[in-house]
C-alpha positions in Angstrom: -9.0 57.3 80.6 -7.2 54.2 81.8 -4.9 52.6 79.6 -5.8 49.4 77.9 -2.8 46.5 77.4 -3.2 44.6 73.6 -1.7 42.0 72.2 -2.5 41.4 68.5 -1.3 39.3 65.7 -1.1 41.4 62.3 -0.7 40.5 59.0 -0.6 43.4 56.1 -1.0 42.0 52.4 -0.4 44.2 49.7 -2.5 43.8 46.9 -1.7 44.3 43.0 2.1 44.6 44.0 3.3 41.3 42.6 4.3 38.1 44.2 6.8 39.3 45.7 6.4 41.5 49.2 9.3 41.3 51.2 10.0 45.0 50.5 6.5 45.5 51.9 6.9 43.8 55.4 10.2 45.1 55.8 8.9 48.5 55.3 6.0 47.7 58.3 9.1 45.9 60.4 11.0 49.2 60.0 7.7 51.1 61.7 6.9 48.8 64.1 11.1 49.5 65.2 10.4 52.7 65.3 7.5 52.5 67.8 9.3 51.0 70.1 6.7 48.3 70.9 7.8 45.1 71.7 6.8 42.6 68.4 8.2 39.4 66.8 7.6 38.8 63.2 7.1 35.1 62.2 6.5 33.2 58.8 2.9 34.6 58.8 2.9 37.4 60.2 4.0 39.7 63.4 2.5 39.3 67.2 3.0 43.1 68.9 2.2 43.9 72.7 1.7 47.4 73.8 -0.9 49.7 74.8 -4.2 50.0 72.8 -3.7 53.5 71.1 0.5 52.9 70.6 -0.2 49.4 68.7 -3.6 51.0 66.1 -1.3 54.3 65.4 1.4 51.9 64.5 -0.9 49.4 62.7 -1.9 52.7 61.0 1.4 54.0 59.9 1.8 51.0 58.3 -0.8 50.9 56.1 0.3 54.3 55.1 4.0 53.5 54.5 2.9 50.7 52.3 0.2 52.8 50.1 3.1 55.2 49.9 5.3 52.3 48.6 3.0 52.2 45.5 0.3 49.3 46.9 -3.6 50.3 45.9 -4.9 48.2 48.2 -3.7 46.3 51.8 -5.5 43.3 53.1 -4.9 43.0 56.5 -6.2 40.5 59.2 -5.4 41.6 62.9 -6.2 38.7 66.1 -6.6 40.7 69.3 -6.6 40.3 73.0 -6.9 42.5 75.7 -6.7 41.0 79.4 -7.2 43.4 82.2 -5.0 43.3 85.6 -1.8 42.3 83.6 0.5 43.4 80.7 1.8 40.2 78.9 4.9 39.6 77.3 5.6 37.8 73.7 6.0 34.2 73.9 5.1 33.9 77.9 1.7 31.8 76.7 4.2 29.8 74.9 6.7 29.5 77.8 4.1 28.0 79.9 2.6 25.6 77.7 6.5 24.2 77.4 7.1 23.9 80.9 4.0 22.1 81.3 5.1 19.5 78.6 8.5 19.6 79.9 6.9 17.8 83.3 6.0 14.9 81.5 
């Protein structure tokens, strides 16, 4: 089976945990280390590149670290994108959008 490049946006909400969910995200962070993928969190949530299968089991051990935390329920919203013919890097769509204004 060839392999199949993704880059996805995730955002993992615990539910009936409080207002507070740092603990939460840092838990996912901490996973998402420990894959080895490369990711970049931001104020809403974290973009992660990788292969297809690396980045679900990962999106997947997180949900499961977080239920283990205590959280019943985990809303989650993914944005993915799949080009093939190239692996992308984090923040290169950004990088050329700045050179481009950068010529101005």
């Amino acid at each position: 089976m060839k392999t199949m490049p993704v880059m996805v946006e995730l955002c993992v909400v615990p539910v009936g945990v409080g207002t507070s969910l740092s603990d939460y995200i840092a838990a996912c962070a901490r996973v998402l280390e420990e894959s080895g993928l490369e990711h970049e969190m931001h104020d809403y949530g974290t973009n992660i590149v990788g292969e297809w299968d690396a980045v679900f089991a990962a999106i997947r051990k997180c949900h499961e670290v977080v239920h283990a935390m205590g959280a019943p329920r985990i809303f989650t919203t993914l944005k993915i994108g799949t080009e093939i013919g190239r692996t992308r890097q984090l923040n290169e769509k950004v990088a050329s959008v700045q050179r481009k204004l950068a010529q101005r």
